[in-house]
N, CA, C and O atoms as CSV, one atom per row, in Angstrom:
chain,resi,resn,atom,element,x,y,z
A,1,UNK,N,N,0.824,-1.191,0.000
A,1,UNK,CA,C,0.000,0.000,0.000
A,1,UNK,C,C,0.873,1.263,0.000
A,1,UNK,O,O,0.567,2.244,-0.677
A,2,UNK,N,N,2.018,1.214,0.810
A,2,UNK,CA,C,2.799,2.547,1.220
A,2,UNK,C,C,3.447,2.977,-0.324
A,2,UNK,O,O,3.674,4.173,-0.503
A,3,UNK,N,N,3.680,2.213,-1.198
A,3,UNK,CA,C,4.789,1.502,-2.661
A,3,UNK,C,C,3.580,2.477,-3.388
A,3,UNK,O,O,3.838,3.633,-3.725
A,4,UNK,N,N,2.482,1.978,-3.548
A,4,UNK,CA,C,1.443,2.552,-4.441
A,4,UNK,C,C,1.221,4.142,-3.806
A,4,UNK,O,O,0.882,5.035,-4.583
A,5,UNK,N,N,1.387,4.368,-2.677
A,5,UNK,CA,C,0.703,5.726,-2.386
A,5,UNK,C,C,1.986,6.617,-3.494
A,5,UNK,O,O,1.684,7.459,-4.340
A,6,UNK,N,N,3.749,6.024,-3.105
A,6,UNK,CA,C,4.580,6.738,-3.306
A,6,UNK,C,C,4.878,7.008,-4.529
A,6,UNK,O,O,5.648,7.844,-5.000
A,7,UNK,N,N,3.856,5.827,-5.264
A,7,UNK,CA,C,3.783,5.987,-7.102
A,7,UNK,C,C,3.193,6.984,-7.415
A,7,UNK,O,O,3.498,7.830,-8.256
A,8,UNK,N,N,2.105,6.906,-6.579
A,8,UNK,CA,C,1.281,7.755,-7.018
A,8,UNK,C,C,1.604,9.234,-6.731
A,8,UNK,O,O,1.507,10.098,-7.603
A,9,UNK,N,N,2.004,9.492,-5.431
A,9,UNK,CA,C,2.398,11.151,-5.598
A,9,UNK,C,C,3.782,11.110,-6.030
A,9,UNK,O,O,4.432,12.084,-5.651
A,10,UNK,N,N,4.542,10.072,-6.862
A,10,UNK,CA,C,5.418,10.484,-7.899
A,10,UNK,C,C,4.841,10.744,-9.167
A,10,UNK,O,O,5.472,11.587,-9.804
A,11,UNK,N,N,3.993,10.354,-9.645
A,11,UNK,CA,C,3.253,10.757,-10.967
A,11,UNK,C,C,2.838,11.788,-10.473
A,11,UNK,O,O,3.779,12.574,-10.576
A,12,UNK,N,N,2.218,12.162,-10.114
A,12,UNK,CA,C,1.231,13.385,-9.722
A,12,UNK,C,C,1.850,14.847,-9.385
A,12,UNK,O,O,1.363,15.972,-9.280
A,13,UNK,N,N,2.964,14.380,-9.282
A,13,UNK,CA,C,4.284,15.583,-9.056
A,13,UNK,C,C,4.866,15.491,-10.438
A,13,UNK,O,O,5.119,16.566,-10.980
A,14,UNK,N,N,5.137,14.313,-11.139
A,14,UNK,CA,C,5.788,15.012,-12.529
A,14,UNK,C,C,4.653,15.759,-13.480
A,14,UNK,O,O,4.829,16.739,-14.204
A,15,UNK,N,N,3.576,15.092,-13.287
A,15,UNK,CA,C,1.953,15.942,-14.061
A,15,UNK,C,C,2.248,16.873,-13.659
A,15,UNK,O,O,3.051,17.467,-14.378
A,16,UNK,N,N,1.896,17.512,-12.503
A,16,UNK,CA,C,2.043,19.069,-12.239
A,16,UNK,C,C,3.148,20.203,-12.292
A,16,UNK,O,O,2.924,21.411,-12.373
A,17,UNK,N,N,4.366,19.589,-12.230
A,17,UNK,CA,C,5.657,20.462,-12.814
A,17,UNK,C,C,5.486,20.562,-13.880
A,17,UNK,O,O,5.751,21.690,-14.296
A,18,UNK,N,N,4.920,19.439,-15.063
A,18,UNK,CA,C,4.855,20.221,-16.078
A,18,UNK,C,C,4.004,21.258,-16.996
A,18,UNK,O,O,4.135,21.680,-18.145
A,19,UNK,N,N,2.934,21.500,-15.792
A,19,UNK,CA,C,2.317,22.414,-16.557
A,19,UNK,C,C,2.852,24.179,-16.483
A,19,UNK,O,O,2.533,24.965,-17.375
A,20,UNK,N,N,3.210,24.355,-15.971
A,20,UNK,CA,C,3.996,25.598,-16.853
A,20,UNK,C,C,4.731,25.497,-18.333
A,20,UNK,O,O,5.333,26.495,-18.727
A,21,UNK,N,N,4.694,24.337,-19.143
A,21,UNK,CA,C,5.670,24.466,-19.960
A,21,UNK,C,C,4.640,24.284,-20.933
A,21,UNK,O,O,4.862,23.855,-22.065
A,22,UNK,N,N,3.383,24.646,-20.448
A,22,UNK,CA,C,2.380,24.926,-21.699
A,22,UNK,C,C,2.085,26.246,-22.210
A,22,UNK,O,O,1.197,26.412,-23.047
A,23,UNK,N,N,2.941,27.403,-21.649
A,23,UNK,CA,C,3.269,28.557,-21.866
A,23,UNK,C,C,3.779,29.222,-21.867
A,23,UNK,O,O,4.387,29.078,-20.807
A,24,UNK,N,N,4.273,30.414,-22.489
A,24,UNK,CA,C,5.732,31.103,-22.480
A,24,UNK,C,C,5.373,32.784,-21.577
A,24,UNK,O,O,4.389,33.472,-21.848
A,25,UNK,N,N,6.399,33.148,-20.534
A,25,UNK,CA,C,6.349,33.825,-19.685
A,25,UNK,C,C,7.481,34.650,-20.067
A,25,UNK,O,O,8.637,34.232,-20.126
A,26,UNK,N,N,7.062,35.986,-20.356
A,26,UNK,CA,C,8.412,36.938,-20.459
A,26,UNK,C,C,8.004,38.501,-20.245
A,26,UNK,O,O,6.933,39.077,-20.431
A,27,UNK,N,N,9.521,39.058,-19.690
A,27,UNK,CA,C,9.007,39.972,-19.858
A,27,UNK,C,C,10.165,40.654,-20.571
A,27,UNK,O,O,11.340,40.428,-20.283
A,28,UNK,N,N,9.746,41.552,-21.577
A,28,UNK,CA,C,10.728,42.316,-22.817
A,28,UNK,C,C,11.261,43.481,-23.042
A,28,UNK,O,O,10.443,44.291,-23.478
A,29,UNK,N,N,12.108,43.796,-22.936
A,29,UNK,CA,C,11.960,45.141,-22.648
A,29,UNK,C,C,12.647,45.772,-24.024
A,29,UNK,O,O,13.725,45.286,-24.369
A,30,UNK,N,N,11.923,47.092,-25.015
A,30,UNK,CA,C,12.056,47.514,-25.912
A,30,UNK,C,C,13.171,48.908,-25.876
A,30,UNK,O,O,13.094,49.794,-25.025
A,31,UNK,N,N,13.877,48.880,-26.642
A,31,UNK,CA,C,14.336,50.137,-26.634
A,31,UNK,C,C,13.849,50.834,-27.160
A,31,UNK,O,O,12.975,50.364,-27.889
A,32,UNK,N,N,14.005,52.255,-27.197
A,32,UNK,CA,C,13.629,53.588,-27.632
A,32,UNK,C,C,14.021,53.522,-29.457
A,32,UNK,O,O,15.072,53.279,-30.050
A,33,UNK,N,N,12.711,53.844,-29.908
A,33,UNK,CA,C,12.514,53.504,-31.449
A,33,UNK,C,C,12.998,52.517,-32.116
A,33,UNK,O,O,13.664,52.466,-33.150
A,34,UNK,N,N,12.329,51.229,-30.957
A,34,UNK,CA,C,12.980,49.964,-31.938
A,34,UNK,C,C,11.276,49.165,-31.657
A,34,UNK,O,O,10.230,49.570,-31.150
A,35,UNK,N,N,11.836,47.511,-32.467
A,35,UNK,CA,C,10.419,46.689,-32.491
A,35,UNK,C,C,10.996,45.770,-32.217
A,35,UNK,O,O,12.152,45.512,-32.553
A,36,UNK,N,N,9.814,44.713,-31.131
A,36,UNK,CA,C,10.192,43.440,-31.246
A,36,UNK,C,C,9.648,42.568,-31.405
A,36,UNK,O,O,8.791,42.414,-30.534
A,37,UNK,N,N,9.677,41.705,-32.235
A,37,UNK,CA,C,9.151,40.792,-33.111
A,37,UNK,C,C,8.771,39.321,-33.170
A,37,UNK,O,O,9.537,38.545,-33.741
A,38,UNK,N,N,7.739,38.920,-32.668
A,38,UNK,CA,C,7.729,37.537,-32.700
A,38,UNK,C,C,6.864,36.968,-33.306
A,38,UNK,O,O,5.952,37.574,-33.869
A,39,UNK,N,N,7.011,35.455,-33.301
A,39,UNK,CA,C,7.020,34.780,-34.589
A,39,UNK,C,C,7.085,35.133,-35.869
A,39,UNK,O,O,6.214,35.001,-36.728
A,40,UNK,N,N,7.784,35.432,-35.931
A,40,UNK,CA,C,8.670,35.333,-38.152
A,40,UNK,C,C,9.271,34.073,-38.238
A,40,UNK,O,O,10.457,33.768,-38.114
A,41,UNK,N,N,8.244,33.351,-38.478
A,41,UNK,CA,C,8.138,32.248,-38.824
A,41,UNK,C,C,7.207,31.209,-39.174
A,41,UNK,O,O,6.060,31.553,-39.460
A,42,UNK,N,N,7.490,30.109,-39.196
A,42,UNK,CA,C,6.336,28.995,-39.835
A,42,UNK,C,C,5.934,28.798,-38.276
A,42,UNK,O,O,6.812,28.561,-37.446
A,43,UNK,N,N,4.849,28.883,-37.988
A,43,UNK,CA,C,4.379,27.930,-37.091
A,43,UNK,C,C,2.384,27.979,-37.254
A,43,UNK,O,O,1.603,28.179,-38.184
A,44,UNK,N,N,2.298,27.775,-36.268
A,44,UNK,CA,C,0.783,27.163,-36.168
A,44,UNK,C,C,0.158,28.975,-35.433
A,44,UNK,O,O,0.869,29.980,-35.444
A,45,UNK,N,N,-1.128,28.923,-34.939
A,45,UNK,CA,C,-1.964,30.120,-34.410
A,45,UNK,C,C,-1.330,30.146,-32.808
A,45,UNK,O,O,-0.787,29.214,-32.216
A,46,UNK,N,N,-1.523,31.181,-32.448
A,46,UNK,CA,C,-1.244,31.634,-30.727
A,46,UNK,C,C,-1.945,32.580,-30.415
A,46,UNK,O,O,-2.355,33.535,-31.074
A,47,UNK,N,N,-2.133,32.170,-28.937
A,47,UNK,CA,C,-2.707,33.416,-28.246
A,47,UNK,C,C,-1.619,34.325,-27.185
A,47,UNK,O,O,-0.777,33.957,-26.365
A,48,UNK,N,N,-2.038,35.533,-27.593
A,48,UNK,CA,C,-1.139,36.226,-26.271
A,48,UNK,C,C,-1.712,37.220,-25.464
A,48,UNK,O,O,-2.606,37.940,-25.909
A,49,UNK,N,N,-1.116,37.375,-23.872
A,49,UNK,CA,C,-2.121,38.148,-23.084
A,49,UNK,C,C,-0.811,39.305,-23.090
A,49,UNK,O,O,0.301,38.779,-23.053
A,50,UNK,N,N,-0.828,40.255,-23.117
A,50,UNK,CA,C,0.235,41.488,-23.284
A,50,UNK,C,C,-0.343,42.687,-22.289
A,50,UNK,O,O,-1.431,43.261,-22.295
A,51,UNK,N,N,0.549,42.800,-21.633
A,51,UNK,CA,C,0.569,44.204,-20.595
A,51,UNK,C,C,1.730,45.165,-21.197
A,51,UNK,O,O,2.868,44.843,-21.541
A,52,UNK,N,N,1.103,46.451,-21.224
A,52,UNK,CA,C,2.597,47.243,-21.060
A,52,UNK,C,C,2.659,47.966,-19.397
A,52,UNK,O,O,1.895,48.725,-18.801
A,53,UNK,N,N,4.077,47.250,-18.996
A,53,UNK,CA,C,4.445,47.550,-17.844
A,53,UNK,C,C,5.428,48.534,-18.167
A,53,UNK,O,O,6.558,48.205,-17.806
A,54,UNK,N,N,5.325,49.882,-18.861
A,54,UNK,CA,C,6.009,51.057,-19.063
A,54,UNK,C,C,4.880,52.240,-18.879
A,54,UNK,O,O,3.652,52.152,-18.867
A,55,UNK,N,N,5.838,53.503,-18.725
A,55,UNK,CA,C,5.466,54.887,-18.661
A,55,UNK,C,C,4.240,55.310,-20.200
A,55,UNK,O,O,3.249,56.037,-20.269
A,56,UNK,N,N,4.952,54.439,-21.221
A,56,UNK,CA,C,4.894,54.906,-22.424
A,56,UNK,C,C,4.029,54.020,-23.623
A,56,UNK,O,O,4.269,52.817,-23.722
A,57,UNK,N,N,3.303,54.480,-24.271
A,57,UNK,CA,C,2.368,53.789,-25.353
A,57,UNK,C,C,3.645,52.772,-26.076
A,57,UNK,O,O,4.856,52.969,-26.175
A,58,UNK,N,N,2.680,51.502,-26.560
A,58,UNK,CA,C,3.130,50.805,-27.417
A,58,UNK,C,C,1.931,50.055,-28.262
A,58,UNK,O,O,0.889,49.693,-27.716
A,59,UNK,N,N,2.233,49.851,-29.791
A,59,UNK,CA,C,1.446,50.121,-31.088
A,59,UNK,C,C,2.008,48.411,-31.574
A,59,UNK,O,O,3.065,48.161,-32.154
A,60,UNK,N,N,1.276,47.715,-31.270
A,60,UNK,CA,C,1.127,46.415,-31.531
A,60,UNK,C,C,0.513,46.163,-33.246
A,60,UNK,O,O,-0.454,46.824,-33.625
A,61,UNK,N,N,0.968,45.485,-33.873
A,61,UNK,CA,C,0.627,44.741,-35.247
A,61,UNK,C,C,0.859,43.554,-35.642
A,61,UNK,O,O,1.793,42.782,-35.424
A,62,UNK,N,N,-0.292,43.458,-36.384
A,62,UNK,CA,C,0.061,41.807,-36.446
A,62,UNK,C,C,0.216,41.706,-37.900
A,62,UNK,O,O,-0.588,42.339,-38.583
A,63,UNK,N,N,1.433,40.773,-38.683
A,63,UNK,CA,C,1.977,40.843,-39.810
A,63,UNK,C,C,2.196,38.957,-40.325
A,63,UNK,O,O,2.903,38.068,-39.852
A,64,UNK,N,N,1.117,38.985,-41.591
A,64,UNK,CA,C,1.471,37.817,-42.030
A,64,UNK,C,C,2.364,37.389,-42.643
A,64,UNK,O,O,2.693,38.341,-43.350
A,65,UNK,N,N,3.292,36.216,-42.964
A,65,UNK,CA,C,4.342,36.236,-43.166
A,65,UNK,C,C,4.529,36.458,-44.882
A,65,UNK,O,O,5.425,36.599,-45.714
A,66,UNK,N,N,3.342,36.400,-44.810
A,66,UNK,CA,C,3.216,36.876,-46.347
A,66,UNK,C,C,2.406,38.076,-47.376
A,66,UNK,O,O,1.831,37.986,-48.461
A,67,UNK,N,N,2.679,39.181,-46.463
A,67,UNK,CA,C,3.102,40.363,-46.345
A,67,UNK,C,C,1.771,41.230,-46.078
A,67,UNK,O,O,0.590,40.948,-46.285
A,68,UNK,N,N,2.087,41.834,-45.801
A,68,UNK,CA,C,0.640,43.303,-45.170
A,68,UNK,C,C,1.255,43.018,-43.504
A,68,UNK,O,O,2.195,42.364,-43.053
A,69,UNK,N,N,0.056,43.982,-42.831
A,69,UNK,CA,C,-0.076,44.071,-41.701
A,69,UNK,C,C,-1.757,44.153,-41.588
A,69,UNK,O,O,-2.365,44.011,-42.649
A,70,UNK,N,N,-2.038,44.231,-41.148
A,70,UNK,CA,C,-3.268,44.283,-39.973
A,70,UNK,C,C,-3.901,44.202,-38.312
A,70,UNK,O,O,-3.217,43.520,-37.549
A,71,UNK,N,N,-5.082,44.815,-37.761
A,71,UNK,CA,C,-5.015,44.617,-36.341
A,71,UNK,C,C,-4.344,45.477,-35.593
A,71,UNK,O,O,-3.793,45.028,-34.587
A,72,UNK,N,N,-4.224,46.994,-35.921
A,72,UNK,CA,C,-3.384,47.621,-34.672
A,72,UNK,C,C,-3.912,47.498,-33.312
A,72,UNK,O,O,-5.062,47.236,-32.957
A,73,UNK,N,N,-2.863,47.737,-32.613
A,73,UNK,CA,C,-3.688,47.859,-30.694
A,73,UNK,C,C,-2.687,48.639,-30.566
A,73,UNK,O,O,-1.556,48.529,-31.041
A,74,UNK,N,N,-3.174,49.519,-29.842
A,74,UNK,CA,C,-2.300,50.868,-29.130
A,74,UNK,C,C,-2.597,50.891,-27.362
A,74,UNK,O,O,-3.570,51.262,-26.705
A,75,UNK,N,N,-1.287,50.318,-26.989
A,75,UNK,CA,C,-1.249,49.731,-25.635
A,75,UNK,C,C,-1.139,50.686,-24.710
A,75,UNK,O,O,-0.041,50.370,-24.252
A,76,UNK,N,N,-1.475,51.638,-24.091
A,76,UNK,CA,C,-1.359,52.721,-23.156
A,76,UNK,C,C,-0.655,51.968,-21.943
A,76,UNK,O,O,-0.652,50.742,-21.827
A,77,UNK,N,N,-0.062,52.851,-21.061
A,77,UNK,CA,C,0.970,52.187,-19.702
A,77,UNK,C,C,-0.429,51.294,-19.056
A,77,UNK,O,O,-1.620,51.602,-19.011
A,78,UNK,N,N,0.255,50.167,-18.633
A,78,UNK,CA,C,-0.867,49.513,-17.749
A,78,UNK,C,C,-2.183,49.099,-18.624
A,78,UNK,O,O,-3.301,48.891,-18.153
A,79,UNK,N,N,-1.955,49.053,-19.463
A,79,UNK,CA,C,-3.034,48.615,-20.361
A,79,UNK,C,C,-2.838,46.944,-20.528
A,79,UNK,O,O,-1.676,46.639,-20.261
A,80,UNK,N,N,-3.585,45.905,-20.861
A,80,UNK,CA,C,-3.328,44.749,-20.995
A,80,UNK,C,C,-4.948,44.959,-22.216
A,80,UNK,O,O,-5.963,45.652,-22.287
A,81,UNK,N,N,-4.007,43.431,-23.243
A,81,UNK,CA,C,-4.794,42.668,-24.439
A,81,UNK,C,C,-4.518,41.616,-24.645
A,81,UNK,O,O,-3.442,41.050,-24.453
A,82,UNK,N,N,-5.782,41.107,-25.202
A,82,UNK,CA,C,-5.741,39.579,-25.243
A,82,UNK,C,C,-5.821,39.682,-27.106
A,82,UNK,O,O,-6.661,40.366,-27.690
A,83,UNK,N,N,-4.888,38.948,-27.717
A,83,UNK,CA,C,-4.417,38.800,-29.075
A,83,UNK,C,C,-4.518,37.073,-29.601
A,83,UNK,O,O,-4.057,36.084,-29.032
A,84,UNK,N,N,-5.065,37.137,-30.505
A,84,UNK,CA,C,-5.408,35.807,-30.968
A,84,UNK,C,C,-4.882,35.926,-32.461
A,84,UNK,O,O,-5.512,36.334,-33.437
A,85,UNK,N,N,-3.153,35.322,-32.378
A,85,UNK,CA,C,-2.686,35.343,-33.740
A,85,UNK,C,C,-2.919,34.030,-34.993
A,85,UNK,O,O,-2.489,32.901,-34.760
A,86,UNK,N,N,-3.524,34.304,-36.091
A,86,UNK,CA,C,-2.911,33.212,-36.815
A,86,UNK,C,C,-1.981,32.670,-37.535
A,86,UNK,O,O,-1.034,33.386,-37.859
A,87,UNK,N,N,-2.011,31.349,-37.942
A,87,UNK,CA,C,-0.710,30.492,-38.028
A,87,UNK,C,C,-0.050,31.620,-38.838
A,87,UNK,O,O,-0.708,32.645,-39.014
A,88,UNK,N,N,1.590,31.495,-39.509
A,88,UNK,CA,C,2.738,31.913,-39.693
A,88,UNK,C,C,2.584,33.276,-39.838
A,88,UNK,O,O,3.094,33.723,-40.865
A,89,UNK,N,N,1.880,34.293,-38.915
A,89,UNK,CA,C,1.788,35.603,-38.444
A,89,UNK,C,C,2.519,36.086,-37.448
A,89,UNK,O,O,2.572,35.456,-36.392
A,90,UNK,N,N,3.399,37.619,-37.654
A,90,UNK,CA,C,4.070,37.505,-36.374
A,90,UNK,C,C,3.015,38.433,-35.603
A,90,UNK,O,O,2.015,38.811,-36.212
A,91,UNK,N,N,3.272,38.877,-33.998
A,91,UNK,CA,C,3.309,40.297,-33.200
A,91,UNK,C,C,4.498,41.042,-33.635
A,91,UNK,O,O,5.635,40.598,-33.473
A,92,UNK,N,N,4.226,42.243,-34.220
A,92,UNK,CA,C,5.434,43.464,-33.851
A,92,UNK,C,C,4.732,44.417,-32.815
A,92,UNK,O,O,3.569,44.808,-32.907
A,93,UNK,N,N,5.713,44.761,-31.710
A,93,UNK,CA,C,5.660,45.701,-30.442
A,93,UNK,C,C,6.660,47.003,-31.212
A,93,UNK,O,O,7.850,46.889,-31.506
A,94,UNK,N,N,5.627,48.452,-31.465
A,94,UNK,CA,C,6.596,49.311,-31.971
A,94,UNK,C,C,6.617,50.543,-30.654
A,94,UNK,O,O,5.674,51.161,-30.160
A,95,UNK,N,N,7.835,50.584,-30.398
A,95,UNK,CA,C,8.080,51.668,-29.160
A,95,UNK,C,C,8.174,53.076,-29.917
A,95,UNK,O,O,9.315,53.516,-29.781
A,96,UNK,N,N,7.832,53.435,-30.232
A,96,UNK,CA,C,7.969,54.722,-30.911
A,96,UNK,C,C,8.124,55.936,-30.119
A,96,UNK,O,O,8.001,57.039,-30.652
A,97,UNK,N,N,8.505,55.742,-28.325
A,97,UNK,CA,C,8.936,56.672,-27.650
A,97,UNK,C,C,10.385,56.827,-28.014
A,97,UNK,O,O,11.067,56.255,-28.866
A,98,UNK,N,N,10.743,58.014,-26.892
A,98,UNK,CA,C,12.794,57.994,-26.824
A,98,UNK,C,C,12.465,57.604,-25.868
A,98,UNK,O,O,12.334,58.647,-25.227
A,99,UNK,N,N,12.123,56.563,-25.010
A,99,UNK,CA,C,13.035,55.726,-24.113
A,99,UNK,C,C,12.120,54.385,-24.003
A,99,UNK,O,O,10.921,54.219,-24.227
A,100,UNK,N,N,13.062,53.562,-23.606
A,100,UNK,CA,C,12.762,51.915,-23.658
A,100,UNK,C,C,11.664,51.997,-22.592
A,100,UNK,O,O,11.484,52.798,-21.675
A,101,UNK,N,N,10.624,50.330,-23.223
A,101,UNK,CA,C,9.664,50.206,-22.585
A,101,UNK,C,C,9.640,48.902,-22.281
A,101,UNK,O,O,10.653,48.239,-22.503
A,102,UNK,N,N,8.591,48.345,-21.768
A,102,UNK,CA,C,8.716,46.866,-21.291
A,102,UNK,C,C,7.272,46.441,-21.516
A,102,UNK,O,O,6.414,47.313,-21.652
A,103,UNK,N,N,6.980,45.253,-21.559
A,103,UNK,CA,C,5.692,44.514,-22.258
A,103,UNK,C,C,6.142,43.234,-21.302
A,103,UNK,O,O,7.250,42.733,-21.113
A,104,UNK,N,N,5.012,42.954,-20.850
A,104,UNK,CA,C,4.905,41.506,-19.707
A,104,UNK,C,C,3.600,40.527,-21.003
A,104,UNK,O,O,2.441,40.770,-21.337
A,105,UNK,N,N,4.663,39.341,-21.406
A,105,UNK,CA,C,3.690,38.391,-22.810
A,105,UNK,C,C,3.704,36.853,-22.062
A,105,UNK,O,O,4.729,36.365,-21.587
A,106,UNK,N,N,2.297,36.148,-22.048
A,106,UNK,CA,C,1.925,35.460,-21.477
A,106,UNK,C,C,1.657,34.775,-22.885
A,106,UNK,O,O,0.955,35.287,-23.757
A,107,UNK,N,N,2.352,33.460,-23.006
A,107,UNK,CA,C,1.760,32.988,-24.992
A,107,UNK,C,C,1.614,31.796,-24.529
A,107,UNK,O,O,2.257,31.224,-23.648
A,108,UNK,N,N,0.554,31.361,-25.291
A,108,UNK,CA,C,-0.350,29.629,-25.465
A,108,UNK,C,C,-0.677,29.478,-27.069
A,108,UNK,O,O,-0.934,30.281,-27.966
A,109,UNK,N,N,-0.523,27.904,-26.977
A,109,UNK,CA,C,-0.513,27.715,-28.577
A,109,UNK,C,C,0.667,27.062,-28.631
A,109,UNK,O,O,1.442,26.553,-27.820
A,110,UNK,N,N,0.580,27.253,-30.136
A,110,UNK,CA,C,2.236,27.198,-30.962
A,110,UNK,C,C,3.617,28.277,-30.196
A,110,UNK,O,O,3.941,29.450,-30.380
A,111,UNK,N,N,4.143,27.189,-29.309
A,111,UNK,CA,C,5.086,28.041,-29.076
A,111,UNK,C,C,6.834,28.356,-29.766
A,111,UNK,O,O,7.849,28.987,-29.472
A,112,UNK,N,N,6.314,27.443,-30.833
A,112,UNK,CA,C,7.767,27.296,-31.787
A,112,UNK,C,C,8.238,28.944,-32.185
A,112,UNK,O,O,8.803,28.923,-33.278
A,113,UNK,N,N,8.179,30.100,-31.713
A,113,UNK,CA,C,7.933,31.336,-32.606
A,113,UNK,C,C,9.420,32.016,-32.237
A,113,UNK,O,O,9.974,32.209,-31.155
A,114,UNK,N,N,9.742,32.240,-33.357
A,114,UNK,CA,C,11.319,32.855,-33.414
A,114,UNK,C,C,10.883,34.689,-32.528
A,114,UNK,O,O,9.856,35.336,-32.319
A,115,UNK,N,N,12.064,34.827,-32.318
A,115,UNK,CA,C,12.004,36.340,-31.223
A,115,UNK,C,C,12.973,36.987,-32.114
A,115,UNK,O,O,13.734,36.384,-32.872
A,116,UNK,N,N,12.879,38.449,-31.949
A,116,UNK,CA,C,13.600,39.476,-32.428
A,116,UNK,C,C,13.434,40.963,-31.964
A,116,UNK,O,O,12.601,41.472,-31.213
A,117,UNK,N,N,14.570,41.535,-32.700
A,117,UNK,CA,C,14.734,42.997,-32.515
A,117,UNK,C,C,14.727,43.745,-33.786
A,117,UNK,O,O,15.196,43.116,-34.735
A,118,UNK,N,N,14.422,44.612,-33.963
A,118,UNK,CA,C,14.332,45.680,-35.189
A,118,UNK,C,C,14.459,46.839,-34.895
A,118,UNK,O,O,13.688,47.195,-34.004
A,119,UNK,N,N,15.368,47.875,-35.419
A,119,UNK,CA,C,15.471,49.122,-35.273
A,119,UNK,C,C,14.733,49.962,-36.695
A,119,UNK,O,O,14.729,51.192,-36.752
C-alpha cells in the first residue's frame, strides 16, 4: 500500500511540474525607437495576453508572413490585451517613444515562434 501511495504522488508531481511548460512567460523590454518581433516564422496560431508595464504607449501589429499588416492595438501604460494570432503571423511591439519600454507576454498555442529585434 505505502509503494502505491509513493507511485502515485510520484506521478502526480511530474503531471504538475509540467504544466507551466504549456506557456511562455516573459518579460521584454524595448528600446527607444525599436520593435520586437515575434514569430517570423512557420508555425501554427497563438494566443497572447500582453501588458505594457512602461510609462509609455506601445502600437502592436500583427503581420502575415506573407506580407501586409493588420489589427493595430495601441497599448497605453498599464493597459493589458488579449491577441489571438494566426498560423505563420508575427506580433510586432513598436516603441515609438525615446526611451525603452517593457511589455509583460503570457503565450499559449504554438510556441515554436522565433524572437527578435528591429530598429
Amino acid at each position: 500500500m505505502r509503494k502505491k501511495c509513493l507511485v502515485l504522488l510520484f506521478v502526480a508531481f511530474n503531471l504538475v511540474s509540467c504544466i507551466p511548460f504549456n506557456s511562455l512567460n516573459s518579460t521584454t523590454n524595448i528600446k527607444a525607437n525599436e520593435e520586437f518581433i515575434l514569430g517570423n516564422n512557420i508555425h501554427g496560431k497563438f494566443y497572447a495576453n500582453v501588458t505594457n508595464i512602461s510609462n509609455y504607449e506601445l502600437i502592436i501589429w500583427q503581420y502575415p508572413n506573407d506580407g501586409g499588416r493588420h489589427s493595430p492595438i495601441t497599448l497605453k501604460p498599464s493597459m493589458s490585451a488579449k491577441v489571438k494570432v494566426g498560423k505563420n503571423t508575427s506580433l510586432r511591439f513598436e516603441n515609438h517613444s525615446n526611451e525603452e519600454v517593457a511589455v509583460k507576454l503570457k503565450v499559449k498555442g504554438d510556441l515554436g515562434l522565433s524572437m527578435g529585434y528591429k530598429k
